[in-house]
C-alpha positions in Angstrom: 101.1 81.0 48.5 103.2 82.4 50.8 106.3 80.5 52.8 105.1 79.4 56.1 108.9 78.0 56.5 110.4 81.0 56.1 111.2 83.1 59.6 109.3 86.6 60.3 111.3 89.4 59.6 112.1 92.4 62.0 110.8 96.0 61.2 113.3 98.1 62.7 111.5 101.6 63.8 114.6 103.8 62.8 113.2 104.8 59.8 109.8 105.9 61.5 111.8 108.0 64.0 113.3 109.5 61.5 116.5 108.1 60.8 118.3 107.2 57.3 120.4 104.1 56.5 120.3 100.6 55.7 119.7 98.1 58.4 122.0 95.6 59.7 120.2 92.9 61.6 121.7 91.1 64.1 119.6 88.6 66.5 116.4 90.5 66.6 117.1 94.3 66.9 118.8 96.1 64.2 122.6 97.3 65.0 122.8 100.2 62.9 119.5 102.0 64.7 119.5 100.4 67.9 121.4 99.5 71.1 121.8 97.3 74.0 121.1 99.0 77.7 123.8 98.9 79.6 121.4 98.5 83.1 118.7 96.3 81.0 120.5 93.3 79.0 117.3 92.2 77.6 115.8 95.7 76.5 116.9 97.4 73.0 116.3 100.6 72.2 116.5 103.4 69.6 119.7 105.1 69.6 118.5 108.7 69.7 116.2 107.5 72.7 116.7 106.8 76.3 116.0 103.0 77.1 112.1 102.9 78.8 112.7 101.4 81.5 115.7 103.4 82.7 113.5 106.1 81.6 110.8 105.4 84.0 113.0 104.9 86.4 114.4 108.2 86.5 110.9 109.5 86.3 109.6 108.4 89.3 112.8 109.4 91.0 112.1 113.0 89.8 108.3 113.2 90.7 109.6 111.4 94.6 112.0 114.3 94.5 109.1 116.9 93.7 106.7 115.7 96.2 109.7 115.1 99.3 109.9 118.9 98.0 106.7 119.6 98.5 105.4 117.9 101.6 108.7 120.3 103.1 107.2 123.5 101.9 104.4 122.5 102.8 105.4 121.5 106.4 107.2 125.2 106.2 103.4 126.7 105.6 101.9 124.9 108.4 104.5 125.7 111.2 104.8 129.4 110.0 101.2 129.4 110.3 100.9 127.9 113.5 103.5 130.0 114.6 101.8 133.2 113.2 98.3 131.6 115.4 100.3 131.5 118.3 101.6 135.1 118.2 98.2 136.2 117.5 96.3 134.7 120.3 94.4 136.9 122.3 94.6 139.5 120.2 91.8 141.2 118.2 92.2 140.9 114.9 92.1 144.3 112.9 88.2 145.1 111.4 87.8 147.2 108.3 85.8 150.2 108.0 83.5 151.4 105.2 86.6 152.6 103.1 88.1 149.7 103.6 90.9 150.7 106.2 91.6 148.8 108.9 91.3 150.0 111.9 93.4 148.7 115.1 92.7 150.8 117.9 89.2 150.3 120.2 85.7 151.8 119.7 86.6 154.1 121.9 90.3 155.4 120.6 87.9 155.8 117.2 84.9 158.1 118.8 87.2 160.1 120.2 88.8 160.2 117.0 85.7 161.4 115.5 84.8 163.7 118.0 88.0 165.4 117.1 87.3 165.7 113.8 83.7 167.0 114.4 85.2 169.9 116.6 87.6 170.7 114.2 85.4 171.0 111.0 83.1 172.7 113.4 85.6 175.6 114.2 
């Protein structure tokens, strides 16, 4: 029958992670594998590892970082693009032939063009 009076012991995890070496208890969190956070007082945590809550701390303050970065470039896009609109208006925008060229000048500037050529390949 087991003792009921007896208090639970703690598992330390440093052996899972990977590390050797006896344990040495010490109110609840084992000294040898584990640590105190210096910004947490109540969290322990491995010593290889960063504590989790500092962790996901600094990971929210990287993704806020990313997206300011983002929302900036993208506020770059838009007024380059409005600025690009602006310039623009009024103005035809270039058509592509068969070939695929584009072609800026009028129907006009482009028959005479061809009429041109015709003469040419005629002569």
């Amino acid at each position: 029958m087991p003792n009921f009076k007896s208090t639970t012991k703690h598992h330390c995890p440093g052996p899972k992670a990977g590390m050797s070496g006896n344990c040495s208890m010490y109110k609840g969190f084992c000294k040898r594998h584990q640590k105190q956070c210096e910004k947490h007082p109540t969290e322990y945590h491995l010593t290889i590892e960063e504590c989790p809550k500092c962790e996901f701390v600094r990971e929210m303050e990287e993704k806020r970082e990313r997206e300011a970065i983002q929302r900036q470039k993208d506020a770059e896009a838009a007024e380059k693009a409005a600025k690009e609109e602006a310039e623009s208006y009024g103005k035809p925008k270039p058509s592509k032939n068969k070939l695929g060229r584009i072609w800026t000048g009028s129907r006009k500037d482009k028959n005479k063009e061809n009429d041109k050529d015709k003469d040419k390949n005629e002569n």
